[in-house]
N, C-alpha and C positions, 0 to 999 in steps of 0.2 A: 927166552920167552917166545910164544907164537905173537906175532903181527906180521899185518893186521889179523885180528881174531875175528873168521867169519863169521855174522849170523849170531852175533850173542845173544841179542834176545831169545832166540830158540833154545841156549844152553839155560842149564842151572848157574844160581850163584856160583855155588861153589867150582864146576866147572871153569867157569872162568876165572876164578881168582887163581885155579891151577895152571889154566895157561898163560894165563898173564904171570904166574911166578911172585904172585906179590903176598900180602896176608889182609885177612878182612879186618884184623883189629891193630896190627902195628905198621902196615904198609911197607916200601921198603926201605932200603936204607940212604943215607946221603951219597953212598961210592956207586951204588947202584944205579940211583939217579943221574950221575954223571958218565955212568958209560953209557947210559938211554938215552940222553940227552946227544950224545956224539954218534950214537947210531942210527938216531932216528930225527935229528934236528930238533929248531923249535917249536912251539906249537903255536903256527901263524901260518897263515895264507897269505898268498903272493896277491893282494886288490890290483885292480886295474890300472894299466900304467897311464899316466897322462900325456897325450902328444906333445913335445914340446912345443914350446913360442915357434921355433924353426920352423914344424914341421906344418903347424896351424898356418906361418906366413905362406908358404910355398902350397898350401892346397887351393891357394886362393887364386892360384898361376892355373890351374889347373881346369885349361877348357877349348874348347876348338876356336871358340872366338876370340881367347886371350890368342892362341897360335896361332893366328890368320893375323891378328894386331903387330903380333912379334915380326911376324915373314911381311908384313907393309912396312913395317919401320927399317924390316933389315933392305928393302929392295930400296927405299925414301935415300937411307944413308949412302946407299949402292949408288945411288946419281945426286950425292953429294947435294942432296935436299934437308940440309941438317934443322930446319926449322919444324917443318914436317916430320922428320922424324920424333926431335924433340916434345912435338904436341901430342903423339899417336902415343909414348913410352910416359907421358904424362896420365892419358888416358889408362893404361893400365894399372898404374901405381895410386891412383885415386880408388880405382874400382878396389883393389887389392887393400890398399889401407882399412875402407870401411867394412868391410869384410871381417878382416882379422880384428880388429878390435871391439866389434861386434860379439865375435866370437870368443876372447879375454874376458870381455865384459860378463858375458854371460860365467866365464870361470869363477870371476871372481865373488857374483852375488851365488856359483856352486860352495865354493871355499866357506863362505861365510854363513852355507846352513849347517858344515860338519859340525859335530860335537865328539872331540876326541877324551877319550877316558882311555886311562889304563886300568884294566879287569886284575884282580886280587884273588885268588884262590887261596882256602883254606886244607891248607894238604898235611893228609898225615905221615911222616917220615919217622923212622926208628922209633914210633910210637907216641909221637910228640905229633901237636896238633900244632902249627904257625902257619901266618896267611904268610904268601909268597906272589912277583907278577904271573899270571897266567902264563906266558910263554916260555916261563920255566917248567913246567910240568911234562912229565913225561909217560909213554904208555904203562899200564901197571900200578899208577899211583892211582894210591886211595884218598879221595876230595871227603870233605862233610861240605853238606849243602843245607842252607837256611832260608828262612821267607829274604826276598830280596836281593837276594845274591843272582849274578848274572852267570849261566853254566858255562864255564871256561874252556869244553872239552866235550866230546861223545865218551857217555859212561855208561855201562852194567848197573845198578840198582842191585847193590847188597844189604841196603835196610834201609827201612822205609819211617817216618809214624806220620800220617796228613800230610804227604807231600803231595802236591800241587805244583804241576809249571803251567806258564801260558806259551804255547808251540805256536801261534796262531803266524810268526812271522816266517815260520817254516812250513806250514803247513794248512794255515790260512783257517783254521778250528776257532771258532769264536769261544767254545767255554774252555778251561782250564782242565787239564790231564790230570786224571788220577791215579799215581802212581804206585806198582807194585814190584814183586821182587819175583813172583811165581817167573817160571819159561812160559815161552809164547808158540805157535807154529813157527814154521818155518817160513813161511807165504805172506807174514801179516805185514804190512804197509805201514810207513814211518809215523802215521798218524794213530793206528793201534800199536805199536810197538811201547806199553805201558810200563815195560821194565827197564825202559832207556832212557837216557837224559841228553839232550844235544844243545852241541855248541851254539849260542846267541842267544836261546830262549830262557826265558828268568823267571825263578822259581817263587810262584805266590802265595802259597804256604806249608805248613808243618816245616821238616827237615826230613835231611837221608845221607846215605852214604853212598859213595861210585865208586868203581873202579875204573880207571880210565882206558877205553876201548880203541879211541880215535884220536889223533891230533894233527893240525894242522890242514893238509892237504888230504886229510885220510876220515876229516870229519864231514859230514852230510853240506854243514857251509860251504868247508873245502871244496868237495867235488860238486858244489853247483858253482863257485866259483868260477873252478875249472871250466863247467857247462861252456858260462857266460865268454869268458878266452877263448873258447874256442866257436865260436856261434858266429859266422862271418856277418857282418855289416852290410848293407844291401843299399844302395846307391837310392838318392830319394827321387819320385817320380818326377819332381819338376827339375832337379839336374840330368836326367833323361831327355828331357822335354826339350830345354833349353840345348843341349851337347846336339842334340839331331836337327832343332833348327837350323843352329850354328854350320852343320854339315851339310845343308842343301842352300845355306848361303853360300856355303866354297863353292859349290856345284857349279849354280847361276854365275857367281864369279867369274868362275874359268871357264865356262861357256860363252858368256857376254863378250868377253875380252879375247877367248881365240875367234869368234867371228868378225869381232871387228878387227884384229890382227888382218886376219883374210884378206876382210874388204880392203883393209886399206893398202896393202901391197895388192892386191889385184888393181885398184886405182892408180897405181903408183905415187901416193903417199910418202912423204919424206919419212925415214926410218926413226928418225929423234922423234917426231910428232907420231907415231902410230904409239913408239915405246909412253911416253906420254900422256897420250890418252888412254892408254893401257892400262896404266899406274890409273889416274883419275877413276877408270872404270873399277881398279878394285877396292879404293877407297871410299864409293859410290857403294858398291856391294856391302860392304863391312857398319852397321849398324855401330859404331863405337861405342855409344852410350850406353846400348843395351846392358852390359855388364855390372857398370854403373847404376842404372835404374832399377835393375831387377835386383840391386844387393840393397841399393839402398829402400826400395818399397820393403822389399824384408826383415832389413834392420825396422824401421817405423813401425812394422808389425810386430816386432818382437819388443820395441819400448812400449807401445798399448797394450801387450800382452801381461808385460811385468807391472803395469800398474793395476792390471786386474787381478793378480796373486800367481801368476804364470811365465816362473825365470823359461824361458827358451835357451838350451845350451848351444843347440845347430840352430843356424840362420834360416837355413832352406826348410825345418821341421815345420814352421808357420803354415807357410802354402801346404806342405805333404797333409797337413792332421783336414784340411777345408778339400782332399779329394778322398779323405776316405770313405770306406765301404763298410768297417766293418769295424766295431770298437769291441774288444775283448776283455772284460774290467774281471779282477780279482772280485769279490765276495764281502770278504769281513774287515771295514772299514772303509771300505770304496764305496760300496750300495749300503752299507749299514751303518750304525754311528760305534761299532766295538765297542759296545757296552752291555752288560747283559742288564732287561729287563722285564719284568713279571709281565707277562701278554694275557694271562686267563686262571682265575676262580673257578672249581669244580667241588660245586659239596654234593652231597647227596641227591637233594632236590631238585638243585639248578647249578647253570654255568654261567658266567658272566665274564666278558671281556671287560677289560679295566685300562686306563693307562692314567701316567701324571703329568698334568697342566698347568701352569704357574704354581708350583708346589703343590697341589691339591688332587686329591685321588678322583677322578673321574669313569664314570661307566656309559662308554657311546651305547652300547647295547643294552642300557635299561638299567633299574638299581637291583641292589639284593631286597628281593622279599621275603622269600623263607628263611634265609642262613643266613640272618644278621649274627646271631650265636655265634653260629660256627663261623664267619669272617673275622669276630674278635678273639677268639680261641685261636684259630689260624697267627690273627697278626700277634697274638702273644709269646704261641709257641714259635714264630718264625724270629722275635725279638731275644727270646731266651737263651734258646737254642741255635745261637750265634756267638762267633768269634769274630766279627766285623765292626766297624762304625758307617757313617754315613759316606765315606770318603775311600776306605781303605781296607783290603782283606780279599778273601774269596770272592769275586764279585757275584753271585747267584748270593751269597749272604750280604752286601752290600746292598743287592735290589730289595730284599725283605728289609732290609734298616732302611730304605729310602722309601719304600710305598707303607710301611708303618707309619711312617713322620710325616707323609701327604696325608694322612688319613687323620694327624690333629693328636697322635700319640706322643705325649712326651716318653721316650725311650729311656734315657739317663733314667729317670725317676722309677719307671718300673722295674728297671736291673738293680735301681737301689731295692726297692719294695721285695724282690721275689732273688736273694741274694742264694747265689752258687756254689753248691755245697758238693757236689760231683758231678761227673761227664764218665760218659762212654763216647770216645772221641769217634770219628769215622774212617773205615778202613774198608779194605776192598772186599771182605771177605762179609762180613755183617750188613756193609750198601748203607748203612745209617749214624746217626748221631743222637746220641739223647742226653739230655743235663737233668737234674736234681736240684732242687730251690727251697730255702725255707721261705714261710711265709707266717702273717699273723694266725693264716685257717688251716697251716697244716703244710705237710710236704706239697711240694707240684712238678711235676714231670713232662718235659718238654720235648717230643724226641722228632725228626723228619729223616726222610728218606727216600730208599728205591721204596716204588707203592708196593711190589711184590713181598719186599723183604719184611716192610713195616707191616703190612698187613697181618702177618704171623705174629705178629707181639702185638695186635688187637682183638678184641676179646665182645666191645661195644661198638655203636656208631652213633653219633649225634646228629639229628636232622633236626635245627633249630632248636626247640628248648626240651625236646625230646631225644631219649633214649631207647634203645633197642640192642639185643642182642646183634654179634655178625655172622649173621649164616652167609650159607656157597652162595646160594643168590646174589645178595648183596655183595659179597666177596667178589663173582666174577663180573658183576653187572660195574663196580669200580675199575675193575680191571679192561674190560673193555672199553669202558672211558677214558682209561689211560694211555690204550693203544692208539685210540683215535687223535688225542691229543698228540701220541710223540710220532702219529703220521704225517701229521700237521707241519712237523719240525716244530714243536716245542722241547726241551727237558723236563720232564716233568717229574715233581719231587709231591710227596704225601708228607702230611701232618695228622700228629696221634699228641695225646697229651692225657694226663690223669691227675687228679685232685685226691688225696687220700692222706689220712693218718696214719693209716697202717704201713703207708710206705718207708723202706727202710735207705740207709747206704748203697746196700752190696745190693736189691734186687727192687729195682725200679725199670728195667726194659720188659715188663710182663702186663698185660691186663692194660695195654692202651683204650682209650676210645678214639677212633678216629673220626677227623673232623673234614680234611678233604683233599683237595690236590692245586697245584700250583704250577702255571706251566709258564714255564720262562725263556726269554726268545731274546738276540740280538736284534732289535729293531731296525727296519730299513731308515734311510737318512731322510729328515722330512721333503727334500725338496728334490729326491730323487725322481720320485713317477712322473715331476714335469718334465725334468729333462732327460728321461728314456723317453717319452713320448715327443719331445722336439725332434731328439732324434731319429723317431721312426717315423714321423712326418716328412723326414728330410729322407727318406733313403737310405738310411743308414743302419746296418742289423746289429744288436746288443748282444753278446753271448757272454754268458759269466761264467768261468773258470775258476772254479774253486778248489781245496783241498778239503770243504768239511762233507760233514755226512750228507746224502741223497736228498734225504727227505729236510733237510733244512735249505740247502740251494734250493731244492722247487716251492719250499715254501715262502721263501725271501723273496723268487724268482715272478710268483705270483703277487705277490701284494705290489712290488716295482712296475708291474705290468710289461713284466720281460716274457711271462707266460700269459696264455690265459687259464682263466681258475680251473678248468678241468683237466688241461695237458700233464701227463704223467709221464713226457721224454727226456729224462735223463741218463745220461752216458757220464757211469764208473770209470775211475781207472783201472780196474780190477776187468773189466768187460773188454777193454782194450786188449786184443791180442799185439805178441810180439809182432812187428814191421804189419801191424794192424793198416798204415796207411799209404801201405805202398798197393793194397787191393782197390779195385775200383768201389765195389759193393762199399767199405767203410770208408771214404773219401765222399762220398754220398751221403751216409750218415749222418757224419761228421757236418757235412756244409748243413744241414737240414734242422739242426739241434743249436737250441739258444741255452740248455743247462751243461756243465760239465763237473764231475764232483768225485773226492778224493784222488785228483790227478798227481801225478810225479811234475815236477819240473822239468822235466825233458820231454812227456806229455804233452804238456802245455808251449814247448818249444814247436815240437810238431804239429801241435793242431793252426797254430801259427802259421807256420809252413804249408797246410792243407788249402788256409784260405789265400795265401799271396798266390799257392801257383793256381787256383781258379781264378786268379784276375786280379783279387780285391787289394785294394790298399788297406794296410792291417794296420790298426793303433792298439797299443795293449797299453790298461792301467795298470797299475799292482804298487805295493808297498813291502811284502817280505821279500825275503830271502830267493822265497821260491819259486819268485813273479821273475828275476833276473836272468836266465835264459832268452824265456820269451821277447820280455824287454827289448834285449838288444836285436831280437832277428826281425822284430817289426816295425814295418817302413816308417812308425813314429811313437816312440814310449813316451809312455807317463806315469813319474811316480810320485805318491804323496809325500808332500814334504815338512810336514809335522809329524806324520806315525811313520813315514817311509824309513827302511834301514840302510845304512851307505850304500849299501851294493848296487839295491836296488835305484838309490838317488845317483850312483856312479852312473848306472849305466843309460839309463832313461836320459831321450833327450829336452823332453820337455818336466819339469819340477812343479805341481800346483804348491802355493803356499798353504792354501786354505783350504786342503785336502776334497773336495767338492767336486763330487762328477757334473753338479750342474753348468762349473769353470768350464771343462771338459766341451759340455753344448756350447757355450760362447766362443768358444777358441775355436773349434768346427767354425762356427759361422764368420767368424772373424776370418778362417784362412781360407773360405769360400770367396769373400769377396776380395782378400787379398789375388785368390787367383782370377775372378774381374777384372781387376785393376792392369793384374801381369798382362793377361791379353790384348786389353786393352790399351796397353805404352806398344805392347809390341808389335800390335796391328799397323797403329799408330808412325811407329818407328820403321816399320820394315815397307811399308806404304810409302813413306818419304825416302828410303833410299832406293826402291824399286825404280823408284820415277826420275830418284838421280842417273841411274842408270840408263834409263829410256831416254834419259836429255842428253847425257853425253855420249851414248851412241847415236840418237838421230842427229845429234848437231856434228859431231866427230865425222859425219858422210857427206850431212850436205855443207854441214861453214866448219870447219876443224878449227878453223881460227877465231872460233867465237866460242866455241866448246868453254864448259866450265873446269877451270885451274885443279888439280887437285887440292891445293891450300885450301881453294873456296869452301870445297867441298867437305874438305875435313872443319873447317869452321863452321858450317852450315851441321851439321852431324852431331858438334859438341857444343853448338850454341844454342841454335834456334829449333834441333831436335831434344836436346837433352832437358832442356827444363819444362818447357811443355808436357815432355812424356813422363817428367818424374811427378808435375801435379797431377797427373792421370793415376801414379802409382802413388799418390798421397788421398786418393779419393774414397769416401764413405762407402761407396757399392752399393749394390740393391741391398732393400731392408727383405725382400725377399728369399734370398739365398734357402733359408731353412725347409722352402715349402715347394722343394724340386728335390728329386733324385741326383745321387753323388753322380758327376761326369764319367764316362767312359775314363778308364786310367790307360787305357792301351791310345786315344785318341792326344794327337799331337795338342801342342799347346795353337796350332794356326792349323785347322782343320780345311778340308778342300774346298766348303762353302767359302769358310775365312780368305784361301787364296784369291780364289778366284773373286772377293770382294778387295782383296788387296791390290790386287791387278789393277780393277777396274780404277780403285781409287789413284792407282799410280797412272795408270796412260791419261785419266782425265787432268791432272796437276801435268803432265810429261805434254797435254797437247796445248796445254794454256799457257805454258812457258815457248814452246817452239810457236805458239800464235806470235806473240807478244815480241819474239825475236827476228820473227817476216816482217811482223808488221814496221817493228824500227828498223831494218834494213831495208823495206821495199816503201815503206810509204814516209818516213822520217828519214831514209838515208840517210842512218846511223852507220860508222865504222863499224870493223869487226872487235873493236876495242870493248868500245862502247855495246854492241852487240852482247856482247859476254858481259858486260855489268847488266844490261837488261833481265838477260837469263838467271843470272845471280837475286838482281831483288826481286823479281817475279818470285823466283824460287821460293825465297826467303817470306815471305809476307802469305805465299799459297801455302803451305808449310805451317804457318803459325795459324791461320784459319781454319786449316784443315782438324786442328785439334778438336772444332764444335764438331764436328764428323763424326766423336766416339760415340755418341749419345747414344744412350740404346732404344732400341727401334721400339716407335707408339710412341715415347716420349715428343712433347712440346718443343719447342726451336727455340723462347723465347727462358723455358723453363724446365731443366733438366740436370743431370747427375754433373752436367759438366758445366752448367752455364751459374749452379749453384755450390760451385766447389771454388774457393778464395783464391789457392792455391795457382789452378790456371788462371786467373785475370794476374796474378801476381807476375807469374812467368810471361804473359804477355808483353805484359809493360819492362818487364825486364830485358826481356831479348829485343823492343824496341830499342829502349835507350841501347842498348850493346851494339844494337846498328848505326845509330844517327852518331855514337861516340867514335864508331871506325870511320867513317865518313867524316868526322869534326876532326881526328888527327891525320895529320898528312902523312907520317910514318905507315901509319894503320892501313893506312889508303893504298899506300906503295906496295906493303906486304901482300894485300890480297887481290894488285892488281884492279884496282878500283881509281875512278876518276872521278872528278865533278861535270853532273850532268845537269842538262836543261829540264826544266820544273817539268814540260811537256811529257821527255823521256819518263821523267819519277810518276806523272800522273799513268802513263800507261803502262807503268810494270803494277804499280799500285791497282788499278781495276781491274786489270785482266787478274791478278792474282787473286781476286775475288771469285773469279766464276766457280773455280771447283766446290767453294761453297754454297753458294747460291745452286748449282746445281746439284747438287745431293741431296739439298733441306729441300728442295721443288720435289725432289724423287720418293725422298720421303716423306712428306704430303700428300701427297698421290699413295703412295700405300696405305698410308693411315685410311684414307678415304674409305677406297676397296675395298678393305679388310673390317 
């Protein structure tokens, strides 16, 4: 046999059951099967592998600043400082713990949304129908397919009767395909390909026959699969952020430390004491905690996220989704509730918008006046003229059984009263359906359809309790009514009905009257337009990427308020030329355009790629099959997790539970101020090691032997720096976040204003400690012992004070994000006692090089380590003024 067989749709049936080698009525045989089966494998795609446990612990190694840690501890061990080393290899196994099991965690609440089934195919072999698993099947075999059944496979369509699939997870189409068996072009796109059936999407009524075209790797799943495997991963901006900090801390390091190398052989310096303070200086550089703070601020935001319905799979996607730019949401299900329902009444007369409210048929735009008639003639023939219940079937015949039952119609009782006595089912070729009823007055015929189709087997039309012939007037004056409505992006289906005794069995599709027209819409989700509008308040651009028809993305597009009502720019995938985006002119486009419709998944991979390399940080939502590409190439996915499909939930790194783009708005604003917080431990953080630095080089010049210890140092970094800066990374943020434009993504996380606010804040803490340290040697003639325990608690106490410093500027001194956050008074008090307890043990005392000193000495490391704050909250009082 030929495989793959290009292009079936374009052939005939029967073509294809020739190249396929099989038969449309006995399929083939079981020996045949098993050499198909050996030549072409089984019919299963390779999912996405899971990294392992291993590979999750070792990414967590993975950073300039865990390597600058490594290379301290390896040079600590190198001068047999094994305590110091021991403390620095602590520090990175903390950081690395919470990390990885952050990251498990989040596996395990992925684990626990799969639902795994094994798929059952009904295959005909040697002429005999048994169901068999799906990944037995092989190309050439002939399936029957029924309401419910899940399609095992890419199939040819060799008979048909009411078959019905929903494609929407491959192709994002909110109504149900009506399928046929006719060939197609050559050109037509997977969403008109009406004589195919593809693998994952489940068949919601009649039945059919296939022949199987595709398996495996070879089905439309498949090769987006494939997409997705091959779609490389792109590093999240705040691991950029942090890697480059990280790398102009080495900088400053190894600058600081060969100059003071210099100076102090040029002084002639004892060679152990330069090495020494050497070491000190790069432990003074190296922010230790930061690794620490910034995994665990993320982890915190990834437990607040999960109790808002929002598993986070990567730790770092928190902060990424709070700097984007630009949210790229699928269509049907994401901005709508995937559900079809009746949006508009068109009789004669008048039109009327309708929807249902606490079960009750409501009309925002006014009642029916003239066509009370023909709205009960409508809702009877759309009751009759049904194969659904309230729950289950077609769903466009599901919405008529549900705004029947809002409207106070017992249903059951009228299919008893008007009992069914024949059907002309609906097929592609007639566009319609009509049933036969007896009743106590006679036959009644209930038939709806295409308006064009049904219009020819109408004869009358009813305007309220009136009759009239149907002339062309009237014919095209409906007809134009109907174009306007499916411009709209409604479906829209016509209703005809007859009452007669004359009417027979065999010829009841003639002599309709009709009654009017129905236009039926996937409705946006109710609480969508607030949060598109949060987030276009905030900066952030909405573009929906869909696979359905044009005119129903701009209509969807509009009522969300992603357009406005008169914009009619939509971009085809059909419009897309080949390597369309490698020109500037369509890069242009592209950025400029909030609709995109009947796109390919690779499409939608690239448009992706259109907006990262203009700047923007990309989040993409999606729930099918088709969303998956993209997914992975954007700096942060999100898939639903109640309609979402594995693949899509594979690959996405963020999971909503509650399927809700309005989650979507709160997570933006929650990893906004999670990026707050980050800059703020790290201002924070890199502010107190700057000024370690400034201490132990100006002290290392003029008193070397009062310089601060490395030990100190590292104690100082993981004590009285790390908890401070992790209540900063525990803190609520501004309530404002939403009502600013996204941050520059190209701008560092410590921008040049930030340094040179860092600076300052280190030379002032760097001139209050060297005050503090004259002053006990010149005016206290203090040892140099002593000297360096001065510089130590100075340090220590300016350092914990300095924490009110973050507060953001206009804020009060007495009242503010820092002074009302629990957290920091908690660390306060904490890292006190952790002082007065090293001081209470004499062990503790020895280790860091610490003595007991005079109350005098404590009182003047204690005030002077007060100034730095006292002078900032002076500096910013004075702004506030001015300003």
């Amino acid at each position: 046999m030929k495989y793959p067989i290009d292009h079936p749709f374009s052939l005939t049936a029967t073509e294809v059951v020739g190249l396929a080698q099989t038969n449309s009525n006995t399929g083939i045989s079981e020996h045949e099967a098993t050499k198909r089966r050996k030549a072409y494998g089984p019919n299963a795609y390779q999912t996405q592998k899971l990294k392992s446990r291993w590979l999750i612990l070792l990414a967590q190694f993975r950073s300039p600043i865990v390597y600058l840690l490594v290379f301290g501890a390896a040079v600590s061990l190198y001068f047999k400082d094994r305590l110091e080393t021991m403390s620095i290899l602590v520090v990175i196994i903390i950081n690395a713990m919470i990390g990885f099991f952050m990251e498990m965690q989040a596996r395990s609440s992925m684990n626990a949304l799969k639902k795994m089934e094994v798929i059952r195919a009904k295959v005909i072999r040697n002429g005999e129908a048994r169901p068999i698993p799906a990944d037995e099947l092989v190309p050439g075999d002939l399936v029957l397919l029924e309401a419910g059944d899940m399609v095992p496979a890419d199939g040819r369509l060799v008979a048909v009767s009411r078959l019905q699939c929903d494609e929407s997870p491959l192709t994002g189409e909110s109504l149900p395909s009506d399928k046929i068996t006719e060939r197609l072009k050559e050109d037509s796109s997977i969403g008109d390909q009406r004589n195919m059936v593809f693998k994952g999407t489940s068949v919601m009524n009649g039945n059919g026959k296939m022949v199987i075209t595709g398996i495996g790797a070879n089905t439309q799943l498949g090769v987006i699969t494939a997409l997705v495997e091959s779609s490389a991963e792109t590093i999240t901006p705040l691991d950029k952020k942090l890697n480059k900090l990280s790398r102009k801390l080495i900088w400053i390091t190894l600058t600081m430390t060969v100059i003071f190398a210099v100076t102090g052989f040029i002084q002639g310096n004892a060679f152990l004491t330069i090495i020494e303070t050497s070491i000190a200086l790069a432990v003074a550089a190296i922010p230790e905690g930061l690794p620490i703070v910034a995994t665990v601020a993320l982890a915190y935001g990834m437990l607040l996220m999960a109790r808002r319905n929002a598993i986070v799979k990567k730790i770092s996607a928190v902060e990424t989704l709070g700097s984007t730019g630009v949210i790229l949401t699928d269509k049907t299900g994401t901005l709508t509730e995937n559900k079809i329902h009746v949006d508009t009444f068109a009789f004669p007369e008048e039109s009327v918008k309708v929807h249902i409210e606490n079960n009750l048929l409501k009309f925002p735009g006014g009642t029916i006046k003239l066509s009370a008639e023909n709205l009960d003639k409508l809702l009877l023939a759309g009751i009759l003229c049904n194969n659904a219940d309230e729950t289950t079937g077609d769903p466009v015949e599901v919405a008529l059984m549900q705004i029947a039952i809002a409207t106070g119609l017992d249903t059951d009782e009228l299919i008893k009263q008007y009992v069914r006595i024949g059907e002309v089912p609906f097929n592609s070729e007639i566009m319609m359906m009509c049933t036969l009823h007896q009743t106590p007055s006679g036959y009644f015929a209930a038939a709806k359809g295409s308006v064009e189709r049904l219009l020819e087997k109408c004869s009358q039309i009813q305007s309220g309790a009136f009759f009239k012939a149907l002339d062309n007037e009237s014919r095209n004056a409906i007809l134009l009514k109907s174009e306007k409505m499916a411009a709209s992006g409604l479906r829209v289906l016509a209703f005809a009905y007859r009452l007669d005794d004359a009417l027979t069995r065999h010829n009841y599709l003639n002599d309709l009257i009709y009654i009017g027209m129905a236009g039926f819409i996937d409705p946006p989700r109710i609480d969508i337009k607030g949060a598109i509008l949060a987030c276009r308040n905030a900066g952030i651009k909405v573009v929906m990427i869909t696979g359905d028809h044009p005119q129903t993305a701009l209509n969807i597009a509009r009522k969300v308020g992603l357009i406005d009502g008169n914009s009619k720019d939509v971009i085809t995938g059909k419009e897309l030329p080949e390597n369309a985006f490698l020109t500037k002119a369509w890069r242009h486009r592209v950025l400029g355009t909030a609709v995109f419709a009947r796109t390919s998944p690779r499409q939608k991979l690239e448009i992706a790629e259109v907006f990262q390399q203009a700047g923007f940080v990309v989040a993409m939502t999606g729930d099918g099959v088709n969303d998956a590409p993209a997914l992975k190439k954007a700096d942060v996915s999100i898939a639903m997790g109640q309609r979402g499909t594995q693949v899509a939930k594979e690959t996405a790194s963020i999971i909503l539970k509650d399927d809700s783009f309005t989650s979507i708005a709160r997570a933006v604003a929650h990893g906004r101020e999670i990026f707050q917080n980050i800059q703020k431990f790290v201002v924070y953080l890199v502010s107190c090691n700057l000024s370690e630095i400034f201490i132990v080089t100006i002290l290392g010049v003029i008193t070397p032997a009062a310089t601060l210890l490395p030990l100190q140092i590292l104690f100082l970094n993981m004590v009285t720096d790390i908890f401070p800066a992790l209540a900063l990374g525990l803190g609520t943020g501004d309530t404002t976040v939403m009502l600013r434009p996204p941050r520059d993504p190209q701008k560092d996380i410590i921008t040049n204003k930030k340094w040179r606010v860092i600076a300052l804040y280190a030379a002032v803490v760097a001139s209050t400690v060297i005050l503090a340290v004259v002053y006990a040697s010149k005016v206290l003639h203090s040892d140099d012992s002593t000297c360096n325990n001065v510089a130590f608690i100075t340090l220590t106490f300016a350092q914990l004070f300095h924490v009110f410093n973050m507060s953001s500027k206009g804020s009060g001194f007495l009242n503010n994000e820092i002074t009302r956050n629990k957290w920091v008074w908690i660390a306060i008090l904490l890292c006190s006692g952790l002082i007065l307890m090293v001081y209470a043990v004499p062990g503790l005392r020895l280790v860091l090089g610490l003595s007991v000193l005079p109350f005098k000495v404590w009182l003047t490391a204690i005030c002077v380590s007060l100034l730095p704050l006292a002078i900032f909250q002076v500096h910013k009082a004075i702004q506030k003024m001015v300003h």
